[in-house]
C-alpha positions in Angstrom: 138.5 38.4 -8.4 134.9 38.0 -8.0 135.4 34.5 -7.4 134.4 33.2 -3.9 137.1 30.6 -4.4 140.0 32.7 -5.2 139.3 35.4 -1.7 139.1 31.9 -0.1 142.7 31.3 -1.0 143.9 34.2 0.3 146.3 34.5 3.9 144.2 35.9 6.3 145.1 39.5 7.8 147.6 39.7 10.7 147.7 43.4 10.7 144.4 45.3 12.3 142.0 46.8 9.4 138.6 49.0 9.2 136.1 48.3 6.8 134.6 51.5 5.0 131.9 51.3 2.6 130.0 53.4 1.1 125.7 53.5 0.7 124.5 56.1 -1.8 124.1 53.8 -4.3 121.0 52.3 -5.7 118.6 50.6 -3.4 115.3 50.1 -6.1 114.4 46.4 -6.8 115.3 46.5 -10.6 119.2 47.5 -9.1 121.9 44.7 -9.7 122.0 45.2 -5.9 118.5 44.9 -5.1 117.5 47.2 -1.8 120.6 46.0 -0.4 122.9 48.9 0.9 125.4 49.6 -2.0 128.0 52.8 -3.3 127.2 51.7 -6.8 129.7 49.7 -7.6 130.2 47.3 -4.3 127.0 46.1 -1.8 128.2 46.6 1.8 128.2 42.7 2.6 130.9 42.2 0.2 133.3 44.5 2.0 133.9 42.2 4.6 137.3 40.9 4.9 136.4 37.8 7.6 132.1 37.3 9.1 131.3 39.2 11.7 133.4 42.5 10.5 132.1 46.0 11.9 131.9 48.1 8.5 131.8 51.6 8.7 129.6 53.0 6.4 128.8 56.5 5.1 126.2 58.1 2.3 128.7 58.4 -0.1 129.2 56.5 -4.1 132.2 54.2 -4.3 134.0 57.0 -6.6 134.5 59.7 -3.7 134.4 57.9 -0.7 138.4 58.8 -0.5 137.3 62.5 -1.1 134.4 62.7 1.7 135.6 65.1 4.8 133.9 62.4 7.1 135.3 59.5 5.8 139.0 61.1 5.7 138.4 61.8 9.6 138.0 58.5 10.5 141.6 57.3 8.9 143.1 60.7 10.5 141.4 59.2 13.5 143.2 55.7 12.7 146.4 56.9 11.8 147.2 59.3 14.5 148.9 58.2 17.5 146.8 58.3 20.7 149.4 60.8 22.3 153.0 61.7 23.5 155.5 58.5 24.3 157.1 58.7 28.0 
């Protein structure tokens, strides 16, 4: 999967999607990731599904981003309907 080749293969999304990603990982120049915004375990930059993709990002490490109040209320946000149907 880390292959740039095998995500090139892939269909490309037909369905809307948001991009969350965490950024409390390390950002010291001896870090796999460099100072380049990271949750530990993923740098931001690879979250991207196509270029130009707006990432949301919040100060949490890759392990509890599902668990953080903030990032929960964004996909509440998402998966609630924007009101009553006439």
């Amino acid at each position: 999967m880390a292959s740039a080749e095998w995500y090139a293969g892939l269909p490309a999304l037909t369905v809307p999607y948001t991009v969350i990603a965490g950024t409390r990982g390390p950002t010291v120049r001896l870090s796999p990731f460099g100072r380049e915004p990271n949750d530990g375990l993923i740098a931001v930059h690879e979250t991207r599904v196509r270029d130009g993709d707006e990432v949301l990002t919040f100060p949490v490490l890759h392990t509890y981003i599902m668990d953080d109040a903030r990032v929960r209320a964004v996909i509440r946000g998402l998966l609630t309907p924007s009101g009553p149907k006439a």
